[in-house]
C-alpha positions as CSV (number, residue, x, y, z in Angstrom):
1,X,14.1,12.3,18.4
2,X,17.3,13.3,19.8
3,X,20.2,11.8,21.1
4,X,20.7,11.0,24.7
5,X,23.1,13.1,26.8
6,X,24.4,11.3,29.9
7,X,26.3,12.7,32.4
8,X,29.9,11.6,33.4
9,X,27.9,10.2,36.6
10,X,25.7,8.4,35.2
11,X,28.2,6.5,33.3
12,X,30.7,5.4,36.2
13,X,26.9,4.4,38.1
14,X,26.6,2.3,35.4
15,X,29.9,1.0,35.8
16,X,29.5,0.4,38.8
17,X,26.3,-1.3,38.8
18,X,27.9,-3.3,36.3
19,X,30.8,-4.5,38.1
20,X,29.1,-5.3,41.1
21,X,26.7,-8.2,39.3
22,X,23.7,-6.9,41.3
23,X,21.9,-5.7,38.5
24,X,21.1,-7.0,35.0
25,X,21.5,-5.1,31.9
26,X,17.7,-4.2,31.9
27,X,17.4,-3.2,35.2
28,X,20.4,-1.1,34.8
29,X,18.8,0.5,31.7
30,X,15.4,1.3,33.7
31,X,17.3,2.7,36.5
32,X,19.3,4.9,34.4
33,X,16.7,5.4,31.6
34,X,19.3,4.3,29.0
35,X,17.4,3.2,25.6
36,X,20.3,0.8,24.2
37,X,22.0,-2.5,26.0
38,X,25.0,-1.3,23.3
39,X,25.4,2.0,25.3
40,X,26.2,0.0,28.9
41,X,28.3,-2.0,26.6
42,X,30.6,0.6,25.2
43,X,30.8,2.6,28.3
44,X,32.0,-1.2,29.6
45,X,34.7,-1.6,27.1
46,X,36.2,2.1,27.9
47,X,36.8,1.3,31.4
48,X,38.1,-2.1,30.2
49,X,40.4,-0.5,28.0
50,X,41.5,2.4,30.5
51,X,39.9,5.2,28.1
52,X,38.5,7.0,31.8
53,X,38.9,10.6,29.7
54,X,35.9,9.2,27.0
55,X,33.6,9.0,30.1
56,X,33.6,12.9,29.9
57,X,33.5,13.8,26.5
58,X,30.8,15.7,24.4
59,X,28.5,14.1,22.4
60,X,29.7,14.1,18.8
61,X,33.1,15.1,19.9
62,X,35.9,12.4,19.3
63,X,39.0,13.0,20.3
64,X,41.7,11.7,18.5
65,X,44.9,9.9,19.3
66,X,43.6,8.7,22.4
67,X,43.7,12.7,24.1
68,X,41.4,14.0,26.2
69,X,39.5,16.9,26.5
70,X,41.6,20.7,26.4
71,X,41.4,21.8,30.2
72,X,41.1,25.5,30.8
73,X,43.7,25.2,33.4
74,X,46.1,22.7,35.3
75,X,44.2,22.5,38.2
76,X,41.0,21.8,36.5
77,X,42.6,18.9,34.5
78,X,44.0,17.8,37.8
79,X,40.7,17.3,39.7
80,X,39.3,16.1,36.7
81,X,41.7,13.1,37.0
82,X,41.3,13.0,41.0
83,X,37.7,12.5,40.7
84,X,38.5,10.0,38.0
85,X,40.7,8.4,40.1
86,X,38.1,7.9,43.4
87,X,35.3,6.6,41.0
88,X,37.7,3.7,39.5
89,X,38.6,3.2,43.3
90,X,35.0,2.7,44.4
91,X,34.5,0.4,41.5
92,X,37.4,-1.6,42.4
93,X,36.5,-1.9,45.8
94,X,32.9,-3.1,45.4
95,X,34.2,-5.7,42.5
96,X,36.5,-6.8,45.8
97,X,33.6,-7.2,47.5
98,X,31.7,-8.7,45.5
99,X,34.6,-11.0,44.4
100,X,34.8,-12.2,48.6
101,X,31.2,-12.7,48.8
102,X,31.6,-15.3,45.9
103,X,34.3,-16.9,47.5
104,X,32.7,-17.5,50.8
105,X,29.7,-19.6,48.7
């Protein structure tokens, strides 16, 4: 048995998911097909902790001092961080949502 790959998409879904309080932990994992509550949990405490460049690293590959990945160029580090960048803003504006919805109850 190998380990589970998971593609930079699927983690900011589950973020998403996450932060919108629509689904529970299970039902994220069976959307997702994600074997561990831990793994939702870790990907969880890197947005917490603003570590956005751990969402695309390799499997096995740490990297240290809190770096990210080498880009092959400028421009390719620089829509890595745009698309970063839109993903944290459609987070945010669904936990706004979802934050308005609870104030109206």
């Amino acid at each position: 048995m190998g380990k589970n790959v998971y593609s930079s998409e699927v983690k900011w879904a589950v973020v998403k998911d996450k932060m919108s309080g629509e689904l529970t932990n299970k039902e994220i994992m069976e959307k997702y097909g994600i074997k561990n509550v831990s793994q939702i949990k870790t990907w969880m405490k890197w947005y917490r902790e603003n570590q956005i460049h751990r969402f695309d690293q390799p499997i096995g590959k740490q990297y240290s001092y809190g770096h990210g990945p080498e880009w092959k160029s400028e421009e390719e580090k620089k829509n890595a961080q745009i698309e970063h960048l839109q993903m944290e803003n459609e987070i945010l504006k669904k936990y706004l949502e979802v934050k308005k919805e609870l104030r109206k109850k």
